[in-house]
C-alpha positions as CSV (number, residue, x, y, z in Angstrom):
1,X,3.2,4.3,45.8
2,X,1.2,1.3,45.9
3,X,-2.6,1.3,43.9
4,X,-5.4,1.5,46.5
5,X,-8.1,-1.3,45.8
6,X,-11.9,-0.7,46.7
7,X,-13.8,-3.4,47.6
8,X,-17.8,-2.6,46.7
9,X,-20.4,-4.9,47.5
10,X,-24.2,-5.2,46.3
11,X,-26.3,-7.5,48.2
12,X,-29.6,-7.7,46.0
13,X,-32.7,-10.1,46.7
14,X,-31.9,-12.8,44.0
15,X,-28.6,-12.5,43.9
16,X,-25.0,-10.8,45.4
17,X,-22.7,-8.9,43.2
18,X,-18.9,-7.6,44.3
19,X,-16.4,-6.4,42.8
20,X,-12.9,-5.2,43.2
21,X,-11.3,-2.0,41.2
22,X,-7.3,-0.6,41.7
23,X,-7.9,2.4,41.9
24,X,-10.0,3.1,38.8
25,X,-9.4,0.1,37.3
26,X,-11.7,-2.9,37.1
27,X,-9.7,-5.8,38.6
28,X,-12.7,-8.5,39.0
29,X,-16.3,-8.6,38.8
30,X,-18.9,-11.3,40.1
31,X,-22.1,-12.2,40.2
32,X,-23.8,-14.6,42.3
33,X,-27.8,-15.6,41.4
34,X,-29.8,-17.1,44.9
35,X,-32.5,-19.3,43.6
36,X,-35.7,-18.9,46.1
37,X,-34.5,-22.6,47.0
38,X,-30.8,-21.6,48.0
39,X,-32.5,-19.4,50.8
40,X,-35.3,-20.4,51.8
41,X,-33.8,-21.9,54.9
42,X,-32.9,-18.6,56.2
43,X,-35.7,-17.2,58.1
44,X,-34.4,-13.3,58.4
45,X,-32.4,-11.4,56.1
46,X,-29.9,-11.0,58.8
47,X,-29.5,-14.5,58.8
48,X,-27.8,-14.8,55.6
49,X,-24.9,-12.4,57.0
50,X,-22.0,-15.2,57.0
51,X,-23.1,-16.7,53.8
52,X,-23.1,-13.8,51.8
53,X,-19.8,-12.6,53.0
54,X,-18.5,-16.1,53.2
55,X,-18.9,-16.2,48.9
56,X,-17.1,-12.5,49.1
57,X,-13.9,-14.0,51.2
58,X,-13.9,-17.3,49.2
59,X,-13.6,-15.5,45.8
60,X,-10.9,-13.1,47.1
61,X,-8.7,-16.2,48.3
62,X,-9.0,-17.9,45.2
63,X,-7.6,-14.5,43.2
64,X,-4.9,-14.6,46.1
65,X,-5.8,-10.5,46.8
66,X,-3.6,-9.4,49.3
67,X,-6.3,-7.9,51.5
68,X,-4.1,-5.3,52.8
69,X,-4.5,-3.0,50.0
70,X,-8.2,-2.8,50.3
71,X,-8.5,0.5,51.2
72,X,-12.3,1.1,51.3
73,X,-14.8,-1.3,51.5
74,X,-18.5,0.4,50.0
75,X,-21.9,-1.7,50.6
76,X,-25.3,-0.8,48.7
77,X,-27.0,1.2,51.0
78,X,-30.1,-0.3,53.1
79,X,-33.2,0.4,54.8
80,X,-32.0,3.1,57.4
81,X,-33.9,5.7,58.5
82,X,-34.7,7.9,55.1
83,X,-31.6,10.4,54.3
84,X,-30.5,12.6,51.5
85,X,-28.4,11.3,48.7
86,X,-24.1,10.6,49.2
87,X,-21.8,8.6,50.5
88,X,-22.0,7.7,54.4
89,X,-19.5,6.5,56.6
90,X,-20.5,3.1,58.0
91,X,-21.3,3.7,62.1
92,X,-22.6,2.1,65.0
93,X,-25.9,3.6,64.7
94,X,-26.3,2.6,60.8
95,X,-25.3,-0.9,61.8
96,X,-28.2,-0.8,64.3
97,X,-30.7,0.2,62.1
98,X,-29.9,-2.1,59.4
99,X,-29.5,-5.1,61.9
100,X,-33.1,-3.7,62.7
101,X,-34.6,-3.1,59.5
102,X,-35.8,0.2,60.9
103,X,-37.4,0.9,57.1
104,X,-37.9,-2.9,56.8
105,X,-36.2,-6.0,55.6
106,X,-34.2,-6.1,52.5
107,X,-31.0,-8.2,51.1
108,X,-29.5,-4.0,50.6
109,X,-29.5,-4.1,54.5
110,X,-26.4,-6.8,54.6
111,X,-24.6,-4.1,52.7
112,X,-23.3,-1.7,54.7
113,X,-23.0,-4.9,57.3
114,X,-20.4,-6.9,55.4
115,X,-18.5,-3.9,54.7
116,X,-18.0,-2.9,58.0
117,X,-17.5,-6.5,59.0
118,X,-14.4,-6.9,56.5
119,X,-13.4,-3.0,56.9
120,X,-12.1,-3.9,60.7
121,X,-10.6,-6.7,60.3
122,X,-8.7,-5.1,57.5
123,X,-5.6,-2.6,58.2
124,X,-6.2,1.0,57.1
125,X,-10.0,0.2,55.4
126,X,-12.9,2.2,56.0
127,X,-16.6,1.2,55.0
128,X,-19.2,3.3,53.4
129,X,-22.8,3.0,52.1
130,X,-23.9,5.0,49.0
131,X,-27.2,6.2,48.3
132,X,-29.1,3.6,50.0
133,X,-32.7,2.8,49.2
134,X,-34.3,5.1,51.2
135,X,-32.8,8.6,50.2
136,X,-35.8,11.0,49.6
137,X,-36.5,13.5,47.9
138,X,-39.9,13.4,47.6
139,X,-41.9,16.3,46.8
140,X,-44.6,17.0,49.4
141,X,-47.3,16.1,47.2
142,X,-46.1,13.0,46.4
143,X,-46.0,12.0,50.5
144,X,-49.6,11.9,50.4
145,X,-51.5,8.7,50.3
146,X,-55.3,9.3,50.9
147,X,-55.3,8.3,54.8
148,X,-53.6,10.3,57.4
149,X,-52.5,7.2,58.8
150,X,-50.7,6.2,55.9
151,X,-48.1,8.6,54.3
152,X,-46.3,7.3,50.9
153,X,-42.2,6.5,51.7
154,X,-39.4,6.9,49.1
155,X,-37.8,3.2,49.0
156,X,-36.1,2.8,45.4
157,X,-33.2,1.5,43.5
158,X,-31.5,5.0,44.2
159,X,-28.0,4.0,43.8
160,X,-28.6,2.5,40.2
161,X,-31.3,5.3,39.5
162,X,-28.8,7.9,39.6
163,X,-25.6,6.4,38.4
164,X,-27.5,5.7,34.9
165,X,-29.0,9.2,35.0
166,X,-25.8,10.3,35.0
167,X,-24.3,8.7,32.8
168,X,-27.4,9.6,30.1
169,X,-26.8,13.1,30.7
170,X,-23.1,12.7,30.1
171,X,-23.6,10.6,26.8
172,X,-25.8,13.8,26.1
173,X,-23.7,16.8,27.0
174,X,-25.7,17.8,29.5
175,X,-26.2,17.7,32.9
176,X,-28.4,15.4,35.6
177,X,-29.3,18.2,37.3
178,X,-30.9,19.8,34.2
179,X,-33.0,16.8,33.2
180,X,-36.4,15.8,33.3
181,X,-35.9,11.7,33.4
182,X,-38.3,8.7,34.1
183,X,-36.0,5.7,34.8
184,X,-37.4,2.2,35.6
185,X,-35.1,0.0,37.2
186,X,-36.4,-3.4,36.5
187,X,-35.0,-6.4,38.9
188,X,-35.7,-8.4,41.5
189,X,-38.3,-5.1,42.6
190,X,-39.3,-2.3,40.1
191,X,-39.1,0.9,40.9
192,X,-40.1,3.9,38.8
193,X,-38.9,7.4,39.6
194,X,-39.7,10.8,37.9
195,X,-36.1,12.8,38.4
196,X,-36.6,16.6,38.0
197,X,-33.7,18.5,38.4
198,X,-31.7,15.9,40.0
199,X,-34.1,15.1,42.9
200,X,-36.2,11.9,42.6
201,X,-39.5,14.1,43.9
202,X,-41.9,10.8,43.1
203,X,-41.1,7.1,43.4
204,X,-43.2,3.7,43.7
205,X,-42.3,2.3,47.2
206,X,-40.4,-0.6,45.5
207,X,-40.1,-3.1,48.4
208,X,-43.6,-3.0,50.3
209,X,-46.3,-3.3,47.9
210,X,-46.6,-0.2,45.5
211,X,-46.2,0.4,42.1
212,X,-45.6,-2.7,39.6
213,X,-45.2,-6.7,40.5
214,X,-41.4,-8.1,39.8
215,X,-40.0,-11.3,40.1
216,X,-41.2,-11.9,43.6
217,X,-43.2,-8.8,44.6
218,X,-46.6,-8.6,44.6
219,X,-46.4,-4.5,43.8
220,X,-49.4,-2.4,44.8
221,X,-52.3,-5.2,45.4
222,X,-56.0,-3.9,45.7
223,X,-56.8,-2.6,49.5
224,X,-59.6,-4.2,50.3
225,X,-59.1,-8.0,49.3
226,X,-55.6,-7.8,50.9
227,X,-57.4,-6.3,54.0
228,X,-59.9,-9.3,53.7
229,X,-56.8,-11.4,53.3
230,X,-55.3,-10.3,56.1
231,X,-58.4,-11.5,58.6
232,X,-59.2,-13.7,57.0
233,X,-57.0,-16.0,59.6
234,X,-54.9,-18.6,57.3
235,X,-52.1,-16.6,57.3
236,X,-49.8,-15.3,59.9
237,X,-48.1,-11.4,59.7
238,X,-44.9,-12.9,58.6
239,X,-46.6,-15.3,56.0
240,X,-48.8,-12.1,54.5
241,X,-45.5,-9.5,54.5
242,X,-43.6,-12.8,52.2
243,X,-46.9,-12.4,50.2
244,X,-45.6,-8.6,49.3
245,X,-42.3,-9.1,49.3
246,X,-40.1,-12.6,48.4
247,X,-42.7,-15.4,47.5
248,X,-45.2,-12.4,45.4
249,X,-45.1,-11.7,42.4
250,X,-43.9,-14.1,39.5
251,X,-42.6,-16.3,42.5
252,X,-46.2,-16.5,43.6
253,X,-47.8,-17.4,40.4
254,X,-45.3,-19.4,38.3
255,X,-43.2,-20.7,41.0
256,X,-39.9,-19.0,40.2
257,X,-38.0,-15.7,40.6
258,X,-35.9,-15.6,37.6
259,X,-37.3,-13.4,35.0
260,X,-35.2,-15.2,32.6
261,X,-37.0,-18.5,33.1
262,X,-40.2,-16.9,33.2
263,X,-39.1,-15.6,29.5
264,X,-38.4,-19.0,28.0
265,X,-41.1,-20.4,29.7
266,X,-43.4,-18.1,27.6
267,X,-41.1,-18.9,24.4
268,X,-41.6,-22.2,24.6
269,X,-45.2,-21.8,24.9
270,X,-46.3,-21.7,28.7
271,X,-49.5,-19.3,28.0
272,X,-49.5,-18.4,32.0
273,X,-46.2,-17.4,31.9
274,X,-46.8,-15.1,28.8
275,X,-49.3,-13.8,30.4
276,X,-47.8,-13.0,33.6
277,X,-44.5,-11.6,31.7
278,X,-46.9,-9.2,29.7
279,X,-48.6,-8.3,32.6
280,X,-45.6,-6.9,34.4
281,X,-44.2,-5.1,31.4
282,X,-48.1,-3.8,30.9
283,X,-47.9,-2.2,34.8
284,X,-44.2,-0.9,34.1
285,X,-45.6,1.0,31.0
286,X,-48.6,2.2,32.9
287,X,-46.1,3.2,36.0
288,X,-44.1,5.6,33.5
289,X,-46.9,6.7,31.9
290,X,-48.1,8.1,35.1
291,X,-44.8,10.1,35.8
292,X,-44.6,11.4,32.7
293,X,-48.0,13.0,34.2
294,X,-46.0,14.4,37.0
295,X,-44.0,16.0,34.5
296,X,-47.0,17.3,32.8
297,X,-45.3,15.3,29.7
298,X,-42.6,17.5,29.6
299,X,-39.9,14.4,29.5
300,X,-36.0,14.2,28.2
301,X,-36.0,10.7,28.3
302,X,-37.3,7.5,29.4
303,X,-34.6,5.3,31.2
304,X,-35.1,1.4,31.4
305,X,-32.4,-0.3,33.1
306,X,-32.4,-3.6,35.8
307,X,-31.6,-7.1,34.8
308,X,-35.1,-7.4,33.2
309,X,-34.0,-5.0,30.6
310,X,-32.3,-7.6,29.3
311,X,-35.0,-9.0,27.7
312,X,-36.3,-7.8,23.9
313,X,-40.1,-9.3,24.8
314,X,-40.2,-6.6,28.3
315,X,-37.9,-3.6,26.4
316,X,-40.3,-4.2,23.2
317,X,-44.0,-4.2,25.1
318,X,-43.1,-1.1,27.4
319,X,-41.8,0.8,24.6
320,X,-44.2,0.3,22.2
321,X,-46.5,1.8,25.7
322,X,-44.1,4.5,26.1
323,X,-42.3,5.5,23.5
324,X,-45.2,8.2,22.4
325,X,-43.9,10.3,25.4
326,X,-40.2,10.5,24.9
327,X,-37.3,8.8,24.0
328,X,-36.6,5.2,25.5
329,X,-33.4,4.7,26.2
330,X,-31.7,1.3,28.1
331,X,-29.6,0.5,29.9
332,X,-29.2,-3.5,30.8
333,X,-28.3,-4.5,34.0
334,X,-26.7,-2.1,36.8
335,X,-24.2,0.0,37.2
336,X,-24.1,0.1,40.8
337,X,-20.8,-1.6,41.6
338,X,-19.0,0.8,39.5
339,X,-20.6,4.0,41.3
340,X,-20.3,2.4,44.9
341,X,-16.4,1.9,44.0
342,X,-16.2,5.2,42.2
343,X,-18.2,7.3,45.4
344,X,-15.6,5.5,47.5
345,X,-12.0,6.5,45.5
346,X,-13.7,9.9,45.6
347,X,-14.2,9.4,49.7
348,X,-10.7,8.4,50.0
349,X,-8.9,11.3,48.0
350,X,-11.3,13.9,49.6
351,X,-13.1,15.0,46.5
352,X,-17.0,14.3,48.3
353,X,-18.3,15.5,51.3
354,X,-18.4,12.5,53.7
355,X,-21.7,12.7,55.3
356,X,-22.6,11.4,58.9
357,X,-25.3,8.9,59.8
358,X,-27.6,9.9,62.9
């Protein structure tokens, strides 16, 4: 019997991540960074379809993979209409609604899209999403915004969120769905989530202004100067949503999206960027603190994680915030290629309910 390969696929907003596994094996792993400079030419997310997928095929030609083993093909999940956490088979009406953006417009969206898109032309592969950004589970308390008009969404790093909750609880003998967990995954957004009993029932909405500023979102901006803002007539509705989301945030005060440069900036002595690096690891640490509240303090542990938690200067400020509360425990990067490919072996050999987009 020949070894099934998995294709997964992780289209993020500064950068695209893939990777291929033989079954449970890790055959390759890549990761591509997109300067704001590399795409600023393409005006919708949409548009950078055929060159994201076009850096997927290329690297899969030069390992000479012979793509008729690829048995599943699993994107990152997008902004579809808000659903319950699992794996999804990719169909018509998901395609739609990510095409759309019908929970807005996010790099996540191309996910499930270039997964189908290889899937067909492929003999024998299927396409899945797993746990895309919008699963909720809020609790109803946490829906609730201060203006009828307005209700609070669930849009979070939920696929990387609950693969390192998991594997905390397995490093601990116990189980996710036992835990009380605050995990912060720190990237191109942040997101904070307080995980009860393996539900996310309160999350920052990550992607449209809420919660802590990244790399190139602006986070939860006061209402009435970004109401002023927004009549004040020098900027257009697309110009003020790229003010929330792609040119906010670090992008919008230092000029770049790379937490990473910001860092060394600061170390070699650029007080603004200190200051604007301390400032997003102050708002992460006042983020958790305010879901440990939800948790009425009663916390296992605290969970950093994200490509920012690479660096000592963010882990050392936040923890030094947090670490009164519970334990901080971190874990660099993501996981998220790992869990797509390991939600999809588990699709193909029928060991997880395939669930149906509508």
């Amino acid at each position: 019997m020949i070894n099934r390969l998995i294709l997964a696929i992780n289209p993020g907003s500064t950068s695209t991540k893939f990777s291929l596994f033989e079954e449970e094996k890790l055959v390759f792993e890549k990761a591509l960074r997109h300067s704001a400079e590399e795409l600023k030419n393409f005006k919708k997310i949409t548009d950078q379809f055929h060159f994201r997928k076009g850096l997927i095929m290329n690297e899969l030609a030069e390992r000479k993979i012979d793509l008729t083993r690829i048995a599943a093909v699993v994107g990152r999940g997008g902004l579809v209409k808000p659903i319950e956490s699992g794996i999804y088979r990719v169909n018509q009406r998901m395609k739609d609604d990510l095409t759309a953006g019908y929970s807005g417009q996010h790099a996540s969206n191309l996910g499930g899209l270039i997964a189908d898109d290889i899937a067909t032309s492929l003999s024998y592969a299927t396409a899945y999403i797993v746990d895309p950004v919008v699963v909720d589970e809020l609790q109803s308390i946490a829906r609730i915004s201060g203006h009828p008009e307005i209700e609070r969404k669930s849009i979070f790093h939920a696929l990387n969120q609950k693969a390192v909750a998991r594997i905390y609880a397995a490093s601990t003998n116990r189980k996710y769905e036992d835990l009380s967990l605050i995990i912060a995954h720190m990237g191109g957004g942040v997101s904070v989530g307080a995980h009860k009993n393996g539900k996310v029932i309160d999350v920052n909405n990550a992607l449209n202004g809420d919660g802590p500023f990244s790399p190139e979102r602006s986070g939860g901006l006061p209402s009435g100067q970004l109401v002023d803002l927004c009549f004040s007539g020098r900027f257009s509705h697309d110009e003020l949503m790229e003010m929330l989301t792609g040119k906010g945030g670090m992008m919008a005060y230092l000029g770049t999206n790379s937490f990473i440069e910001v860092c060394k900036m600061a170390e070699n002595g650029d007080k603004k960027a200190s200051l604007i690096s301390n400032a997003s690891s102050y708002q992460i640490g006042k983020e958790i603190g305010a879901m440990a509240a939800v948790f009425h303090g009663n916390v296992d542990a605290i969970i950093l994680t994200g490509g920012m938690a690479y660096e000592d200067s963010n882990i050392n400020i936040i923890r030094s915030m947090v670490g009164f509360i519970a334990e901080v425990v971190v874990y660099p990067g993501e996981d998220e290629l790992k869990a797509l490919a390991f939600n999809g072996l588990l699709a193909l050999d029928g060991k997880i309910e395939i669930k149906t987009y509508v």
